[in-house]
GUDRENZA-198508 format. One record per residue (C-alpha): x, y, z negated. Coordinates in steps of 0.05 Angstrom, whole numbers, plus 32768, in hexadecimal, padded with zeros to 4 digits. Example, Ala and Ser with C-alpha at 12.3 -4.5 7.8 and 13.67 -1.06 7.14 Angstrom:
% GUDRENZA-198508
      u      v      w
   80F6   7FA6   7F64
   8111   7FEB   7F71
END
This chain:
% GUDRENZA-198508
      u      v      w
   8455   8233   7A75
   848D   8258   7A52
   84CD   8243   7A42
   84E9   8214   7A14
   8515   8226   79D4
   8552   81F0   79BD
   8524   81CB   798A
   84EF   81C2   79C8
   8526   81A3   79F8
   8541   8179   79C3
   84FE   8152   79AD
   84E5   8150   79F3
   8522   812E   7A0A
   851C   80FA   79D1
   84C7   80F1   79CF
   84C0   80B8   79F5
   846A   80C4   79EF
   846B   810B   7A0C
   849D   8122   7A41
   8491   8170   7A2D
   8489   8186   79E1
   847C   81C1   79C2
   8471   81EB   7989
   843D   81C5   7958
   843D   8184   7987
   8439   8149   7962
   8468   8111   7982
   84A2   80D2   796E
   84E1   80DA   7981
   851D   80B0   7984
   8559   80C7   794D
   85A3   80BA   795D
   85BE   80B9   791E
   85AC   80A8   78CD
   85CD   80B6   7898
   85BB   80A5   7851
   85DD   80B6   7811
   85E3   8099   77CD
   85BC   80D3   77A6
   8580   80B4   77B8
   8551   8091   7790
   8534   8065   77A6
   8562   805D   77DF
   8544   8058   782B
   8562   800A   7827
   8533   8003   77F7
   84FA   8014   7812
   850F   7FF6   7856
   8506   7FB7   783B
   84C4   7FCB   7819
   84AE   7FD5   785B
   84C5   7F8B   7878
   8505   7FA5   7895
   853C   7F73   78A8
   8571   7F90   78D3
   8570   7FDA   78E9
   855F   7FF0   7925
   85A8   8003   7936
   85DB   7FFB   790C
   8605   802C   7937
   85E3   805E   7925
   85D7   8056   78D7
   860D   807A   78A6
   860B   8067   785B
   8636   80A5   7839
   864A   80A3   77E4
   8655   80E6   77E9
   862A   8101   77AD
   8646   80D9   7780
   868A   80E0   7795
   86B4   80DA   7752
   8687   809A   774B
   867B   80BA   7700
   864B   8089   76DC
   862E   803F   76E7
   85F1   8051   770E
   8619   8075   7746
   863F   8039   773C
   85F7   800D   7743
   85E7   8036   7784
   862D   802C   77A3
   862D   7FE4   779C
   85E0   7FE2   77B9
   85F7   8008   77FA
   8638   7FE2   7802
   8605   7FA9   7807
   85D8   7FC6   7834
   8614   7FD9   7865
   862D   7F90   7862
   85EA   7F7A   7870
   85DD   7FA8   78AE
   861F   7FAF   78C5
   8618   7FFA   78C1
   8650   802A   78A9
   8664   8032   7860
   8689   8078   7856
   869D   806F   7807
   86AA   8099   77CE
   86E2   80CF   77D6
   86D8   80D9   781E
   86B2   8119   781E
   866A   8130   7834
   8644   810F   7862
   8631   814E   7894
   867B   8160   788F
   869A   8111   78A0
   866A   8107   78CF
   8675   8141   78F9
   86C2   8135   78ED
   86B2   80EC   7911
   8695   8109   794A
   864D   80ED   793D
   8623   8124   7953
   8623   8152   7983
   85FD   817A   79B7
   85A9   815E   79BD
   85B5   8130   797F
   8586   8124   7951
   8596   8114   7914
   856D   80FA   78CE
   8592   80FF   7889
   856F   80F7   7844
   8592   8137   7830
   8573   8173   783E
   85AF   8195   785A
   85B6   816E   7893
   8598   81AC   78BB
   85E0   81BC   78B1
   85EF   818F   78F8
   85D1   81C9   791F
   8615   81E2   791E
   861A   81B0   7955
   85E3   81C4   798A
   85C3   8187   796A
   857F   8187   7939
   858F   816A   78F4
   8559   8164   78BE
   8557   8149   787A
   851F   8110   786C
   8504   80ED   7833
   8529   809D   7824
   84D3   808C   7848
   84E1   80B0   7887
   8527   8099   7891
   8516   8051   787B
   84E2   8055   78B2
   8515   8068   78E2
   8542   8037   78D1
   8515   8006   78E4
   84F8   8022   7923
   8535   8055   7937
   84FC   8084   793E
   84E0   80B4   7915
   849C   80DB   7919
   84A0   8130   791D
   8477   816A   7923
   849E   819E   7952
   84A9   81DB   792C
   84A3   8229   7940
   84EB   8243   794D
   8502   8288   792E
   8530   82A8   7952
   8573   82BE   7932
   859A   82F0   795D
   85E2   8303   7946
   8601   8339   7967
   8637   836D   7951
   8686   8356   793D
   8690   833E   78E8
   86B7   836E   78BF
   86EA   835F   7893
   86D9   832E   7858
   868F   8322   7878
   8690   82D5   7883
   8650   82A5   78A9
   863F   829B   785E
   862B   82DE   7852
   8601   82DA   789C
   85DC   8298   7875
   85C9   82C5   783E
   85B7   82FF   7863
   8585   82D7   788A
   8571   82B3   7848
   8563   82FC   782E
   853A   8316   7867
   850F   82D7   7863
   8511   82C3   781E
   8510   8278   7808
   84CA   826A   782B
   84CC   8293   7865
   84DF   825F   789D
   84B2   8225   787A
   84B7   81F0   78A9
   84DC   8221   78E5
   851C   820D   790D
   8542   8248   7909
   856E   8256   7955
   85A7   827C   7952
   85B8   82A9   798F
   85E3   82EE   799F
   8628   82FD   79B2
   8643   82F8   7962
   863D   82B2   796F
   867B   82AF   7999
   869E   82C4   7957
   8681   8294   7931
   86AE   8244   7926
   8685   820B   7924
   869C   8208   78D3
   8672   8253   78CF
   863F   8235   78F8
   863D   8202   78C5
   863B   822A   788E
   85F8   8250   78AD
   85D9   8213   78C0
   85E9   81F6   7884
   85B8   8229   785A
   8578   822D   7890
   8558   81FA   785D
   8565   8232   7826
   852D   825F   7853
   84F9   8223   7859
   850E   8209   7896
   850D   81CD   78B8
   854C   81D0   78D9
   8580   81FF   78FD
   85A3   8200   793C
   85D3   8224   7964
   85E7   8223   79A5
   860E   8200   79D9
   8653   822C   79E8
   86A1   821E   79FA
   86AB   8229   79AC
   8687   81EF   7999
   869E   81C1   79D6
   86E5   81D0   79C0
   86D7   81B6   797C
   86A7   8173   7990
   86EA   8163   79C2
   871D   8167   798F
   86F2   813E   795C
   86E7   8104   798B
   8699   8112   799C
   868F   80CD   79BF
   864F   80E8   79F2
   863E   8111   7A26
   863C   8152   7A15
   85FB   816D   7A2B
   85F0   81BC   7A1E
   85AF   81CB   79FA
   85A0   8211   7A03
   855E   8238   79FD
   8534   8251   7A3A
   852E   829B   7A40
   84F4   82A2   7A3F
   84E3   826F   7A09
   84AF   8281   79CE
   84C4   8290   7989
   8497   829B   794D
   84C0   82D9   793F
   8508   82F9   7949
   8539   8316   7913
   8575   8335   7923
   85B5   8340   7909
   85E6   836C   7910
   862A   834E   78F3
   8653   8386   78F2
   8625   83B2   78C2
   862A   8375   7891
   8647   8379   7854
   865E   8332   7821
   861C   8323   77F9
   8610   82FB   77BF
   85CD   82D9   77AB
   85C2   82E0   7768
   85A8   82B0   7730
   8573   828B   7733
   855B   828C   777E
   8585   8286   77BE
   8555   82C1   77D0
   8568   82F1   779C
   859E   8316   77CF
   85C6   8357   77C5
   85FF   837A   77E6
   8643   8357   77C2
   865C   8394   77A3
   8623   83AB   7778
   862F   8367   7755
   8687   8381   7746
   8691   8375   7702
   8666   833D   76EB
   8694   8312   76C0
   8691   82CC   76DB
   86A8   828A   76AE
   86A6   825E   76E8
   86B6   825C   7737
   86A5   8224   7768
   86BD   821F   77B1
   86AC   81E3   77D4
   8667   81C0   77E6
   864B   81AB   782C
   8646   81FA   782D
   8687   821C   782E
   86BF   81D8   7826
   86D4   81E7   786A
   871F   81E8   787B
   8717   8231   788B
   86F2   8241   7848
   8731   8222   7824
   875B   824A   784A
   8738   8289   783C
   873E   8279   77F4
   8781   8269   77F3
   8791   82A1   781B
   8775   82D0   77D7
   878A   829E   77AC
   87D7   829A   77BD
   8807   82B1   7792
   87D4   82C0   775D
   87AE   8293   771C
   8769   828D   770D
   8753   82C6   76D2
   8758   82AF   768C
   8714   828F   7672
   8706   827A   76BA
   86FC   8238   76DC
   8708   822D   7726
   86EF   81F2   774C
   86F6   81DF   7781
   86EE   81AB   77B7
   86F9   8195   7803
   86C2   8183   7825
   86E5   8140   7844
   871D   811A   7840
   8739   8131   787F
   872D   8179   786C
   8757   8163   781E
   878A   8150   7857
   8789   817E   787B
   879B   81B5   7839
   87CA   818C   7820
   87F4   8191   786B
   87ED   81DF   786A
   87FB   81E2   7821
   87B7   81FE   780A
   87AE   81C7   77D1
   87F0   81DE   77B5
   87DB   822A   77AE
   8799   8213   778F
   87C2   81ED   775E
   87F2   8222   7749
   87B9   8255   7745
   8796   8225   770D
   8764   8209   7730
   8736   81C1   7727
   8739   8194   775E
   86F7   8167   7773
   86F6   8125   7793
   86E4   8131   77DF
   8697   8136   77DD
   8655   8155   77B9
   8686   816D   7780
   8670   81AE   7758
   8632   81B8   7788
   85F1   8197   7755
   8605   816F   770F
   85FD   813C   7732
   863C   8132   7741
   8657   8138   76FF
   868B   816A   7714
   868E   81BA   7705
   8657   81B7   76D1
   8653   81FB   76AA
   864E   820B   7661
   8616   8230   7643
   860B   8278   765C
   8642   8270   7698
   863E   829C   76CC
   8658   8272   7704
   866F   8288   774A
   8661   8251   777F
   866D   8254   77C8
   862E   8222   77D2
   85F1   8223   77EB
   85C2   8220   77AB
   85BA   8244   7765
   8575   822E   774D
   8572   8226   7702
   859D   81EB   76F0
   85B1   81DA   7730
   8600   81CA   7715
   85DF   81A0   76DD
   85D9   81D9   76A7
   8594   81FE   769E
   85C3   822C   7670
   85EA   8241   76AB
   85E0   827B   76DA
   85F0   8276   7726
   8616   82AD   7757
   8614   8298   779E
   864F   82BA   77CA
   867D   82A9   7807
   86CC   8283   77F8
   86E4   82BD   7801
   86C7   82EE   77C1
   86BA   82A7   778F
   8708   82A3   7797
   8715   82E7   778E
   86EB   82E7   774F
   8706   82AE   7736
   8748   82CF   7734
   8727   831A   771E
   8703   82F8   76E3
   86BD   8317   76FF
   869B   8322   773D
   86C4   8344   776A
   86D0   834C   77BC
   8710   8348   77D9
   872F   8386   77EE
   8730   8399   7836
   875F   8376   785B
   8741   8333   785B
   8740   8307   788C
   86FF   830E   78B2
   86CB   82D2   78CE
   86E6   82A0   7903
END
């Protein structure tokens, strides 16, 4: 029998009907954390108590996060708010309200997930917790009410692809441009219902907010979920955010089986940019220079990072946003806001002329009410989508990039990469 990848060691440890899964095995597994969110509709409290539900399983481990609607911008966010506030009360399960950011971001701020986690969100980023050695997947408000009710969940263990990083970034090359790349060789299909496992020495590199990042965009390729390993970079970070377990290392076996391998050499990459109206639709950064842009958006559970805000500021300082050009943009937490203000990051956007969001889903779908472009706008957006109306105009074309070149063309007026001499990835 060969070896086991991360994904393998992670459902075996939680089936409780078969001691040893793999690839294609059917099984039901216990889940350590839920989080629901108010973009939902109908929302898994709903259809818990469709199915007879009275209390959750646990409310420990149930998270209820307004994070879509964060600016609460019209009565039926409102309608949903006040539904989940009830639902919390009810269950005694943890209300994170309006204004407090995104719920892969908070969460991971709280310390709630780390290594061999599992994790169920009804947003399909939540692949974005691989960051943490854990598996994170995004469910429909069905599979989470179910869940809710049992603390289990049902899963068919999916082929791993292995993602090997090796080489050192360049300048202005960033974990967001290593999302797209992979997005690129794979193209929105190509890791249908796949975990992607990230391995190589590039890694080391790599902070958990790039691992994020990557993570963040495996659903972009089709898959399933993401997941990186278990290193001192990552314990570091779970210890200074409070993780309250035992940190178990997850890594894969050598000579575990993967569908297929891709690798990447980071140090022949150069900044891409996905261009309208598929995440797939890749090309190198600099045969896009010169585009005029109307719009820029930096933000999102993609790229609202502390470090992404530093990046921009870092182009942004001393400088103002082009004429005819709208910045956004917007931390992805409260903490992170905080964070800005104390190194003096919100000040610099505001002197350059940008638009502020409310912690949260701001400027990433219309959603949100927030950063929606006029007619014909070419907008620049550091997140992780750029389907056809995806910022709530149909009208509106959609230029996917890293911090780092949206706030240099937000200041340029058009497409443009920042000279060399920029900070490189961390």
């Amino acid at each position: 029998m060969t070896g086991k990848t991360m994904v393998e060691k992670i459902l075996s440890n939680k089936s409780k009907s078969m001691a040893d899964v793999r690839q294609g095995d059917l099984t039901i597994v216990d889940v350590d954390l839920m989080v629901c969110h108010d973009a939902n509709r109908p929302q898994a409290s709903d259809i818990f108590k469709e199915m007879g539900g009275d209390k959750v399983y646990d409310p420990d481990k149930v998270k209820l996060v307004m994070d879509h609607a964060p600016g609460v911008p019209n009565q039926s966010a409102s309608g949903i708010h006040a539904k989940m506030r009830e639902f919390s009360s009810e269950q005694g399960a943890e209300l994170i309200g309006p204004g407090e950011g995104i719920c892969h971001q908070i969460l991971a701020e709280k310390g709630e997930v780390g290594p061999g986690d599992l994790v169920l969100g009804t947003d399909s980023h939540t692949c974005t917790n691989g960051a943490f050695n854990a598996i994170g997947v995004g469910v429909g408000t069905s599979d989470l009410a179910a869940a809710l009710l049992t603390g289990k969940t049902w899963v068919k263990v999916p082929e791993s692809f292995q993602v090997e990083l090796e080489g050192s970034f360049p300048e202005n090359v960033y974990p967001k441009d290593v999302a797209l790349e992979i997005i690129r060789i794979l193209k929105a299909d190509g890791a249908t219902y796949k975990a992607l496992e990230f391995t190589g020495e590039a890694i080391k590199s790599i902070s958990v907010a790039g691992r994020m990042t990557i993570s963040n965009m495996a659903v972009e390729a089709g898959a399933k979920t993401a997941i990186f390993p278990f290193d001192n970079v990552l314990k570091d970070w779970l210890e200074h955010s409070g993780y309250k377990k035992e940190m178990t290392e997850i890594s894969p076996d050598e000579d575990a089986k993967y569908e297929r391998k891709i690798v990447i050499d980071v140090s022949k990459l150069r900044p891409r940019i996905s261009l309208p109206d598929q995440v797939e639709n890749i090309t190198d950064g600099h045969s896009t220079e010169g585009l005029p842009i109307q719009q820029a958006v930096i933000g999102t559970c993609t790229n609202g990072r502390l470090e992404d805000l530093r990046e921009a500021a870092r182009i942004l300082e001393n400088k103002k946003v082009a004429q005819g050009v709208k910045l956004f943009i917007t931390p992805a937490s409260r903490e992170t806001y905080a964070q800005a203000l104390e190194e003096g990051i919100i000040e610099i956007f505001i002197k350059a002329g940008a638009i502020l969001g409310v912690p949260g889903c701001s400027g990433c779908s219309g959603g949100a009410h927030f950063a929606i472009p006029s007619d014909g706008d070419n907008v620049i957006t550091a997140a992780n989508r750029n389907f056809v109306g995806r910022l709530g105009n149909k009208k509106a074309h959609i230029y996917l990039a890293s911090p780092a070149v949206v706030a240099q063309s937000a200041v340029s007026g058009h497409i443009k990469i920042p000279e060399e001499g920029g900070k490189t990835a961390s």
